[in-house]
C-alpha positions, -999 to +999 in steps of 0.1 A: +168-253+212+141-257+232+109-257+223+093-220+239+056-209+231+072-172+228+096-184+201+084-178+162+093-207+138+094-185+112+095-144+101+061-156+084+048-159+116+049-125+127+027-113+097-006-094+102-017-089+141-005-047+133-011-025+160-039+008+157-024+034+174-041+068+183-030+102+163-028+126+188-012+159+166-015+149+128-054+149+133-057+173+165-079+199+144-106+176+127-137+164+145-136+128+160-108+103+166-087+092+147-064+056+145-038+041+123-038+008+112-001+003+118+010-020+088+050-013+090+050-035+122+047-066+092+077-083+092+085-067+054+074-032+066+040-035+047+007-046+041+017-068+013+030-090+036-008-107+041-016-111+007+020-128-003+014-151+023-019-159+018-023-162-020+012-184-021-001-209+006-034-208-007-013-220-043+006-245-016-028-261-007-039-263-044-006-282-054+002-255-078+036-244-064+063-270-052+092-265-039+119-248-060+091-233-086+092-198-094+068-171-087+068-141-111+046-107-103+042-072-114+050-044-082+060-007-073+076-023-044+061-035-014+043-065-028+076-081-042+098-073-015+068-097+006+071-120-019+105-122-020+109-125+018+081-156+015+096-177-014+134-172+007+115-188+036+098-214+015+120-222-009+111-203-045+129-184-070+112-151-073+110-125-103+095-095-104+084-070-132+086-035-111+077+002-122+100+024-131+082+051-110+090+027-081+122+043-054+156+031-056+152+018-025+126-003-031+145-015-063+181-020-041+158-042-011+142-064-039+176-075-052+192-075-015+167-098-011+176-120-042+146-111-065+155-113-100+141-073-109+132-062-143+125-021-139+098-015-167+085+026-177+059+034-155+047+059-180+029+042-209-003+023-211-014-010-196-014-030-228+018-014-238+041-044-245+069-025-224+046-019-195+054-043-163+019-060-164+025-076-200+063-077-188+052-101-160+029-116-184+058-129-209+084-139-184+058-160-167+052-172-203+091-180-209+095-196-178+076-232-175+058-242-142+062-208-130+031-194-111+021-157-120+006-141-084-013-110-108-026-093-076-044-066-097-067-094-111-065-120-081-095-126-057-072-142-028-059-102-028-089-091-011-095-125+005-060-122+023-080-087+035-112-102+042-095-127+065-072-112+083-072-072+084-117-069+088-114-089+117-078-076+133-095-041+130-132-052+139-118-065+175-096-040+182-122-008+178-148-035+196-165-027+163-173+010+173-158+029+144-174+043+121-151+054+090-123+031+075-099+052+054-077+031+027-058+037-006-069+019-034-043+005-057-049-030-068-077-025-047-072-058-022-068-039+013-100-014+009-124-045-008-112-072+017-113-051+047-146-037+040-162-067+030-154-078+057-165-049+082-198-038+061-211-077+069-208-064+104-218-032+100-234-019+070-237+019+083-197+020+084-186+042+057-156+031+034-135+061+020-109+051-007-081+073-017-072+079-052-043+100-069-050+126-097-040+108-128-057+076-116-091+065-130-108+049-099-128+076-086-144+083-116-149+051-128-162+044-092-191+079-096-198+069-135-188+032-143-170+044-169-132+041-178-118+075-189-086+078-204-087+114-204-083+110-167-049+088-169-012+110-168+020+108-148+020+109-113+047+104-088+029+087-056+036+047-055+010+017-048-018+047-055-045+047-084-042+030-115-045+036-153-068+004-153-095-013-136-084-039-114-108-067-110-093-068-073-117-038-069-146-044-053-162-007-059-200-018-045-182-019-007-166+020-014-189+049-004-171+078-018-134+083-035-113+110-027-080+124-048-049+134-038-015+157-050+016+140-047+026+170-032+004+174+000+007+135+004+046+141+000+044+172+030+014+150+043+039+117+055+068+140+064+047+162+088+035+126+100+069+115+108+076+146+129+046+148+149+036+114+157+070+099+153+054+072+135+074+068+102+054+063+074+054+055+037+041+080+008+011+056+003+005+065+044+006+106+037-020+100+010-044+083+036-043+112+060-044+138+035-070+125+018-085+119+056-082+160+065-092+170+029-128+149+036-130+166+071-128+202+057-157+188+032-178+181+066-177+140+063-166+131+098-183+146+129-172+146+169-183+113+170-167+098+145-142+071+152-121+071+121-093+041+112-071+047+086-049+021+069-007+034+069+003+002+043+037+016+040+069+026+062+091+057+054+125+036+047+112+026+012+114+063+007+150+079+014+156+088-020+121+104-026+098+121+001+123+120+028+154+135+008+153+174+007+172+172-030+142+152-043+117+177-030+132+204-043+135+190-078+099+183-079+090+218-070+076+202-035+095+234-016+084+269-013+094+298+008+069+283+032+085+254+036+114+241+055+140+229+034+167+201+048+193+207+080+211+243+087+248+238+083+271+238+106+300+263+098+323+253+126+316+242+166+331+261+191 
């Protein structure tokens, strides 16, 4: 074929360059604007996408991976499916350690994508031997010349941010905003991204979202790690039960928690008014977003970007299946529940 400058080599090509689209209805009611940092329009549907890429080149310029070498990682999704989409381009075995709290659709892409997938409990501690950190940690362990990616405790996680997602967003609001709005998980996306922008801008306020049952925000108020704070949740790539080094809490202002509940309503309300169709991590953002504009943070001239990391097909058997939402107790008289049948058509 001939060569054609609108031709990608690759699908690694396409990653990062998302799109910030305006939210017309989601937001209509809160004071200022408000844009999403579009993340699904990654060629793996995510914002993982920049920092598989990134760390396993960066291990490609170091000589530590060579073709045919395995790359092992713990996930509750989206960061293995990225890295198994990379290693099928480049030529790597991939096996992943995944919570248990994680979708079965998540779980079903993975393999579909030929990750070897080990599902671990998502319920016990960090150091529990069962857990899918120390999981991750032993099958790197059994496997020789494998390369452990460990994006809670990896640097190049919030360097892939620093890199690529400050500057896409810095250019595109021609650096006029004023609030960035990002889960924090392992903590890569909010660090990098704000790294980046506060060396711009100092006065722009970072905003983290954190679950209840995580201990971030309070570690991030008190520098101190409660376990008191730590118990089951159900929202995915949101919070954690440890302190990732990934974190860089000095470029956070302020944390804010969410219910897996509103951010479950949250995305599905999303979906239906903006037509954008988003991820659970993506319902958390925005309801964490409205929650801090009822508590007076943002003002009529606030120019607001909020990071969606997720898209709403890793999600079919969770927030976007009416069954699921009414075993959780997520359905009430006030809400809709599902699709009228249809008795007959005349």
């Amino acid at each position: 074929m001939k060569e054609h400058l609108n031709v990608y080599n690759d699908v690694l090509q396409l990653v990062g360059n998302t799109p910030l689209v305006r939210l017309n209805r989601i937001t209509k009611d809160l004071p200022g604007s408000y844009f999403a940092k579009v993340e699904a329009f990654n060629p793996g549907n995510s914002s993982k996408d920049r920092i598989a890429l990134y760390i396993i080149e960066d291990a490609e310029r170091k000589g530590i991976l060579k073709p045919g070498d395995t790359i092992v990682e713990t996930t509750s999704g989206n960061t293995g499916f990225s890295i198994a989409m990379v290693s099928i381009v480049k030529g790597y075995k991939c096996i992943l350690a995944v919570s248990s709290k994680s979708s079965k659709d998540k779980i079903d892409a993975l393999r579909a994508m030929g990750a070897k997938v080990y599902v671990c409990p998502a319920n016990v501690s960090a150091d529990d031997p069962r857990s899918y950190y120390q999981v991750a940690k032993r099958i790197h362990n059994e496997n020789k010349g494998s390369v452990y990616i460990n994006q809670y405790f990896n640097q190049l996680n919030a360097d892939a941010h620093y890199a690529t997602s400050g500057p896409e967003i810095w250019e595109q609001t021609e650096g006029k905003l004023t609030h960035f709005v990002a889960c924090s998980g392992t903590g890569g996306t909010i660090s990098g991204t704000a790294k980046y922008l506060k060396e711009k801008n100092p006065n722009i306020r970072i905003l983290g979202i954190d679950a209840y049952g995580s201990v971030l925000k309070k570690y991030h108020e008190t520098q101190e790690f409660d376990k008191n704070e730590i118990y089951p949740y159900r929202i995915e790539g949101l919070g954690k039960n440890l302190i990732p080094t990934a974190t860089n809490f000095d470029v956070i202002d302020y944390f804010e928690k969410v219910s897996d509940e509103e951010s479950a309503h949250t995305a599905r309300r999303i979906a239906k008014t903006e037509g954008l169709f988003v991820g659970y991590t993506s319902g958390a953002a925005v309801q964490g977003t409205i929650q801090m504009a009822a508590a007076g943070e943002f003002d009529e001239n606030s120019k607001v970007i909020i990071m969606f990391p997720d898209h709403g097909r890793s999600y079919m058997s969770k927030i976007y299946s009416d069954d699921w939402m009414n075993e959780q107790g997520f359905f009430d008289a006030e809400n809709e529940v599902g699709v009228d049948k249809i008795e007959f058509i005349k």
